[in-house]
N, C-alpha and C positions, 0 to 999 in steps of 0.2 A: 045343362041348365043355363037358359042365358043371364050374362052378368047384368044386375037393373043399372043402367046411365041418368034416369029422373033426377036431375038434385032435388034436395028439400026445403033448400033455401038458395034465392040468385036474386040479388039488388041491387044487381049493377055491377058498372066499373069501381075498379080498386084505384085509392086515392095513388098520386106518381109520387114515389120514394123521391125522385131527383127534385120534386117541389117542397124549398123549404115551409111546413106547417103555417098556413096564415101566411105565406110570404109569396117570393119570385120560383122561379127553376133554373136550377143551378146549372152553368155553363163549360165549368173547369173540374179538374180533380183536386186543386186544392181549395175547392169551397165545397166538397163532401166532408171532411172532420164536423165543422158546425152543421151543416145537414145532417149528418146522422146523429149527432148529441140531443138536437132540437125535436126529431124522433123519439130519439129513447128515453129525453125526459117525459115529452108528450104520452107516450105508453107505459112507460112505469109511475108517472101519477096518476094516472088514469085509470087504469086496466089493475093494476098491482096496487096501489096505494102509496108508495112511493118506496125507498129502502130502511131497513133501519140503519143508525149513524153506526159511520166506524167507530168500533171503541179506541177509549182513548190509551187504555195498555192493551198487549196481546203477549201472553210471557206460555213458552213449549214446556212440558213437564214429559220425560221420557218414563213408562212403567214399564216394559220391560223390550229388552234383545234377545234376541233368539233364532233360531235357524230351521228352515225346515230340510232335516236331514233323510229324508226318504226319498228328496225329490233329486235328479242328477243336474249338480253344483252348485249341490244346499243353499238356497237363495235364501237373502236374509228377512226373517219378518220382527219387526218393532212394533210395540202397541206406543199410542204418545195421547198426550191430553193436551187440548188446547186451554188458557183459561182465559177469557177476556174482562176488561174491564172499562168502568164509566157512565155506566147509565145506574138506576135505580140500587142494583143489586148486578154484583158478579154473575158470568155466565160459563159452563166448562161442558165440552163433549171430546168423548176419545175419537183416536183418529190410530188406522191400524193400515201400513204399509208393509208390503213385501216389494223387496226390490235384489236383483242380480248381483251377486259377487262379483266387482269389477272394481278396478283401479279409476275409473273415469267416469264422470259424472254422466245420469242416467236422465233421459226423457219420461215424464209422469201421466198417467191417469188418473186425475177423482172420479170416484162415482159414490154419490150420494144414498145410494138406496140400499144401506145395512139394514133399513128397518124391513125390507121384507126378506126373502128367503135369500140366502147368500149366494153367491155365482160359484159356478161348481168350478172344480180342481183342475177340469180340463178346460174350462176357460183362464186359472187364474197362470196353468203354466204357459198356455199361449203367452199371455201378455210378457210373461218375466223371459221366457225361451227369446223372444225378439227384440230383449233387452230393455226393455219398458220397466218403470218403478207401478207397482199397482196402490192406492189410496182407498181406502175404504172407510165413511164413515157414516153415523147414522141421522140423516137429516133430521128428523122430529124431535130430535135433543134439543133444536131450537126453537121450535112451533108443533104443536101436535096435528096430528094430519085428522080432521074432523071429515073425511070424506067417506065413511063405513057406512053400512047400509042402516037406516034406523036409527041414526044419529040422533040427540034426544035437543042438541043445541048446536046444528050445525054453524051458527055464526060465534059463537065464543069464542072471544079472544082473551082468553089468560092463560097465564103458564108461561117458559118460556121465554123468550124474547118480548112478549108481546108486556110482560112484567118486568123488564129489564127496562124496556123503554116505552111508561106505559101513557094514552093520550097519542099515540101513532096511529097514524091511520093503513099502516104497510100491512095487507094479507101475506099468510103463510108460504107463500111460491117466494115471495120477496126475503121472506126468513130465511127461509132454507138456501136459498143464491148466497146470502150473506153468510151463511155455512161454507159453502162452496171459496167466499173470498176470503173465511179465514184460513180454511186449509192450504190455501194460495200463500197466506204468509206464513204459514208453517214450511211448507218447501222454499221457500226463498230464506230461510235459515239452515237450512240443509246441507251440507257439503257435497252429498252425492248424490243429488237433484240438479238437474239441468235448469233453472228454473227460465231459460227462456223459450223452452219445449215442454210447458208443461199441457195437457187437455182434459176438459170435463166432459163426462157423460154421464146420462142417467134417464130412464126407463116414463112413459106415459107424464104421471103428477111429476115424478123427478125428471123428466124431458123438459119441461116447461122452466121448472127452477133452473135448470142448465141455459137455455135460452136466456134469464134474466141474467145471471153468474156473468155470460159470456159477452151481454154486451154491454155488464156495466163494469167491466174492468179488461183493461186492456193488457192485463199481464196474462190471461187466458190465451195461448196461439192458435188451437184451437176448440170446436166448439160441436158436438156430436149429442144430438135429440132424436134420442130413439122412441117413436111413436108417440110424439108428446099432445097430437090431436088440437081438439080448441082449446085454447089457451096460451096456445104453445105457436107451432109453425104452421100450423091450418088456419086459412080464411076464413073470417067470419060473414061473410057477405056470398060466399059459395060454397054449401055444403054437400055434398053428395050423401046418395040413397044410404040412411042407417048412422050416416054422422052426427056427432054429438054438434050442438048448435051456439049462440050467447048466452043460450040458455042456462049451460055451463055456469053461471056466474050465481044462479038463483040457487040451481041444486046442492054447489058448492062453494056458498058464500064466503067462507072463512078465508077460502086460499087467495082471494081477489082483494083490493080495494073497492069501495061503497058507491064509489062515482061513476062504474061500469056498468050499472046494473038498469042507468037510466037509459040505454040503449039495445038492451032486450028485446028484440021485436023489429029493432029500427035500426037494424045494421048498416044502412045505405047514409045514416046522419052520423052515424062514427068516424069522426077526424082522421084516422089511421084506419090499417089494419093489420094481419102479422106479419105482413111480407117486409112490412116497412121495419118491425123490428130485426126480422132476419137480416136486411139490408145494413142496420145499423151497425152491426158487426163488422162488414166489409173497411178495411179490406186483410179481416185475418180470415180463414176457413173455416166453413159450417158444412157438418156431415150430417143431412138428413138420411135416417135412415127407416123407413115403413114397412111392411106386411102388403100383400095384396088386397088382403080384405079393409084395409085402414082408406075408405073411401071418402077419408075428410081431405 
């Protein structure tokens, strides 16, 4: 069968990452730091609606330790609660680590996506087997994921974070990142977290929050978006045959900020686009990783 090449959508050239937004092109490496801030402001006000504030307390509550003794050199698994505080009303979601029996502090992964089906055993021993701490928590604890088929209000914003700090204009991809940066100061109180090797990953709608996570905190080393599509690390200005398009932002309002949605149609008059936010990351490491069929 031949593979179709048609895009669905093509509007040109992509704007140049190395032109600072509204300004010059940068000459040197030390005027990338403000080039890529001036980015990733520019797309997460934009695109995402901007973040919500750090709270002003973040206190770890440990529920319980424990061991998984069937597995060879019972790696240890903790459940813990984050609980933060300073906006409207307190905010808490558990966070559940397995990490290796070891005297010396361990390298981490978060992955955001407890809310769907959990990674299987043969995945979670990889990670602990090559010494890795595993994080698991469930993003939607801070923003409900309105993206189901038949949705009845796909733009509502309450619940959640969105009531914690309410009059923000941050969609739910910017919630869940901020999920991601709490779990980042929960291992940086850790003893047996590495926490200068720590990494986020997470799955399509969690690919994308991973992307925001990673370029809006620099204690993230690195930064792994597995098929995170539009929204994420796919161009909005060249989509290939079958890829989701900006349209992305109408079907799934809630996860975006309001101010992207005036560019639906008119992808060639959008300021950015996502190459520039993968850029903004530089110069820690970003693991895209895709599917054949993911022709976005």
């Amino acid at each position: 069968m031949e593979y179709p090449t048609e895009p669905i959508v093509n509007k040109g050239e992509l704007p140049d990452p190395f032109t600072v937004p509204g300004g010059r092109r940068i000459s040197s490496r030390q005027e990338w730091p403000p080039c890529a801030a001036a980015w990733r402001d520019l797309i997460v006000a934009t695109e995402y609606g901007g973040m919500p504030p750090r709270p002003e307390k973040v206190e770890f509550e440990t529920l319980c330790r424990s061991a998984v003794a069937r597995w060879e050199g019972s790696p240890n698994f903790w459940s813990c609660k984050i609980h933060c505080a300073g906006g409207e009303k307190p905010i808490s979601f558990a966070v559940q680590i397995l990490f290796p029996s070891t005297d010396r502090p361990v390298p981490a992964i978060i992955k955001g996506d407890r809310c769907w089906w959990s990674i299987s055993d043969e995945v979670a021993r990889a990670v602990v087997d090559n010494g890795f701490a595993l994080v698991l928590f469930n993003r939607t604890e801070t923003a409900e994921d309105l993206g189901y088929r038949n949705c009845p209000e796909p733009d509502r914003r309450t619940g959640g974070l969105w009531d914690v700090y309410p009059g923000r204009t941050f969609g739910a991809l910017a919630a869940w990142a901020w999920a991601y940066h709490r779990c980042v100061d929960l291992l940086h109180a850790l003893p047996f977290i590495d926490n200068s090797r720590i990494a986020v990953t997470g799955h399509s709608r969690g690919g994308k929050a991973t992307l925001i996570a990673g370029a809006t905190d620099e204690r993230i080393a690195l930064v792994n978006d597995n098929g995170s599509c539009a929204g994420g690390s796919a161009a909005f200005r060249y989509v290939g045959h079958g890829g989701e398009t900006l349209n992305i932002v109408n079907v799934y309002p809630s996860w975006f900020g309001k101010d992207i949605r005036q560019y639906s149609g008119r992808e060639d008059e959008l300021p950015f686009d996502q190459h520039c936010l993968l850029a903004a990351i530089a110069p820690r490491p970003l693991l895209l990783t895709y599917a054949l069929d993911d022709r976005w």
